[in-house]
C-alpha positions in Angstrom: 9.1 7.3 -8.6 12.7 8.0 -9.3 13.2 3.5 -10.1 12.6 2.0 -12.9 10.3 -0.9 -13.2 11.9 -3.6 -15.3 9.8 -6.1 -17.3 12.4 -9.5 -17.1 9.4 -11.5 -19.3 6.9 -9.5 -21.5 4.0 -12.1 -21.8 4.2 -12.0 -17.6 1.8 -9.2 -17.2 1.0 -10.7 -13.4 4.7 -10.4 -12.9 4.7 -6.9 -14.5 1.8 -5.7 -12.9 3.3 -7.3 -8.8 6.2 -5.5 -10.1 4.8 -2.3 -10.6 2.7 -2.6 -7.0 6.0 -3.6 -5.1 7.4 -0.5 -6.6 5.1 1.4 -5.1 5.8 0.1 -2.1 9.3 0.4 -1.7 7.9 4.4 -2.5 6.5 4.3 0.9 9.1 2.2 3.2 11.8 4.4 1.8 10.0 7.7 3.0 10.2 6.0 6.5 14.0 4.8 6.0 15.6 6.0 9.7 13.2 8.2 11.0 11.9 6.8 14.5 8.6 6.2 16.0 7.7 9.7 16.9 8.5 11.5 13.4 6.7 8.5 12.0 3.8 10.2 13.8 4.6 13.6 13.2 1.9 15.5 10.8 4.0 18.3 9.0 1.5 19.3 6.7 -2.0 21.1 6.9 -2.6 17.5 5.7 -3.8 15.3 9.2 -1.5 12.5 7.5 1.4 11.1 9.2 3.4 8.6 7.2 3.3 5.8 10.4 -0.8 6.9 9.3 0.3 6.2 5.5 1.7 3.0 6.2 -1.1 1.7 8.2 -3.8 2.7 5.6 -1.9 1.0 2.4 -1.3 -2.2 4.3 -4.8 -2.0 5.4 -6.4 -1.4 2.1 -4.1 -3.9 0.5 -5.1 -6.4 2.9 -8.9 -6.2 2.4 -9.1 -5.9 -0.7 -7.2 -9.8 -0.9 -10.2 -10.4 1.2 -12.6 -9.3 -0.7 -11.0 -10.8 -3.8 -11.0 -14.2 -1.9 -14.8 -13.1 -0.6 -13.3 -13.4 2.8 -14.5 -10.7 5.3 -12.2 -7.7 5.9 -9.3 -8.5 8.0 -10.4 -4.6 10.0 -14.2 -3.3 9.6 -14.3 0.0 9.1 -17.5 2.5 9.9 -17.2 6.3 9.7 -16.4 6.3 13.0 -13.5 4.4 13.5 -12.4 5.5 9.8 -10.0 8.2 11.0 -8.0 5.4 12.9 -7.1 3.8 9.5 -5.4 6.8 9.0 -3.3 6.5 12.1 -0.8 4.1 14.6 -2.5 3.8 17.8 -1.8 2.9 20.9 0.5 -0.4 20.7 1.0 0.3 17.1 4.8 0.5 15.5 6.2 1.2 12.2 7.8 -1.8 12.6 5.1 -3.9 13.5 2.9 -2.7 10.2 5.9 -3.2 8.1 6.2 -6.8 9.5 2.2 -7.4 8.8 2.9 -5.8 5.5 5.4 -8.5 4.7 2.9 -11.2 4.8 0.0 -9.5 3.3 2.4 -8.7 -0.2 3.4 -12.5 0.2 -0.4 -13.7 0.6 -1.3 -10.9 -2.2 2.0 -12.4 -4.7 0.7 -16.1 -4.0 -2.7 -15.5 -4.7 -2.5 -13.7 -7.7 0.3 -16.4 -9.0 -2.3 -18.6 -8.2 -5.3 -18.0 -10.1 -6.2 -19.3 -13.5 -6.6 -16.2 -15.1 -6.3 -12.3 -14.0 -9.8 -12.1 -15.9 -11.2 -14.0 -12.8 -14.2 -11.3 -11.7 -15.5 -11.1 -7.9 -18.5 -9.0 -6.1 -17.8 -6.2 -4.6 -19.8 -5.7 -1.5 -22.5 -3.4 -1.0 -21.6 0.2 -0.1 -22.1 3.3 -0.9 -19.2 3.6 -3.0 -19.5 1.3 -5.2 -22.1 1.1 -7.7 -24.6 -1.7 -7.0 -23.9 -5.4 -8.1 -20.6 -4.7 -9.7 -18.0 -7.3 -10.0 -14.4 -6.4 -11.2 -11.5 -8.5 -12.6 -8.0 -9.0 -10.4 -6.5 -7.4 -13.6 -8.6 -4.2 -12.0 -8.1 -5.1 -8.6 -4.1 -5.0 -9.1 -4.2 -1.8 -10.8 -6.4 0.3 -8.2 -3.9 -1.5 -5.8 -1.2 0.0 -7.5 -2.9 3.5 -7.9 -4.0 3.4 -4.4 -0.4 2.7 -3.2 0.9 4.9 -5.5 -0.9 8.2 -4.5 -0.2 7.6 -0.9 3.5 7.0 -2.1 2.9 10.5 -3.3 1.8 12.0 0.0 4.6 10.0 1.8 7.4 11.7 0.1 5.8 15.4 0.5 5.6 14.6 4.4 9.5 13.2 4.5 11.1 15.9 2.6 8.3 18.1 5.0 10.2 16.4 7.5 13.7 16.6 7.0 14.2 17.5 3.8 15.5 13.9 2.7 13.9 13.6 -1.2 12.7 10.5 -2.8 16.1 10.3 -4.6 18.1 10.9 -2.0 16.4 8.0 0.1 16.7 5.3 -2.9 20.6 6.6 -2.6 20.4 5.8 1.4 18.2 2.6 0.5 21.2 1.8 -2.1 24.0 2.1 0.7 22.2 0.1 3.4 21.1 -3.2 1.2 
């Protein structure tokens, strides 16, 4: 991540912690800074990830996992059949559409969090197969596999871009830089 996360108030960790996650973030909207809707969906990799794909996954994942920390049903149900389309934009599907959705998710995500009385606050997860039975976790976890989550695909994003075009992670917080 070639930004630096600042840390304005040290006994904030919520604020530290969002901060960290919306760096993340901006990781993944820069790698699709000017780049139109069909290299959004290119895949130049051996890798079946497109970063339109990216997106859609992180604000996907983001989303439920609010849900889930509010014990609210996912906002998408995935199965293993349809879990390949997390992955992807399909039909009716823009970059600028999920960026729009991802707007409100990280202001629902930022209120909610600002909003509890404590980040030690645990909640179920549900029963899958991935997760070990009857477990509860803290939204001090939750933010941190948020950031991780979002971080890794940040990861992936910038491979595919410079894959691409050859535009680097730098060189995109430069064209970010010129265009705010």
């Amino acid at each position: 991540m070639p930004t630096l996360v600042t840390e304005p108030d040290v006994s904030d960790e919520r604020g530290t912690l969002l901060a960290f996650l919306e760096a993340q973030r901006g990781g993944i909207r820069r790698a699709l800074l000017g780049l139109t809707e069909e290299q959004a969906r290119q895949k130049p990799s051996a890798s079946e990830l497109s970063l339109g794909g990216l997106l859609k996954h992180v604000v996907e994942v983001e989303h439920n996992w609010l849900r889930m920390a509010q014990q609210l049903p996912p906002e998408v149900q995935r199965d293993e059949s349809s879990w390949p389309d997390s992955f992807r934009l399909v039909e009716g599907e823009t970059v600028a559409g999920r960026l729009a959705h991802w707007e409100k998710v990280q202001a629902e995500v930022e209120e909610y969090i600002r909003g509890l009385p404590s980040l030690e606050q645990t909640f179920p997860l549900p029963e899958r197969p991935w997760f070990p039975p009857q477990t509860r976790v803290s939204m001090r976890w939750m933010l941190l596999h948020l950031i991780e989550e979002t971080a890794r695909h940040a990861g992936h994003a910038d491979v595919i871009r410079e894959s691409l075009d050859g535009k680097t992670a730098f060189e995109l917080v430069d064209q970010e830089r010129a265009t705010a």
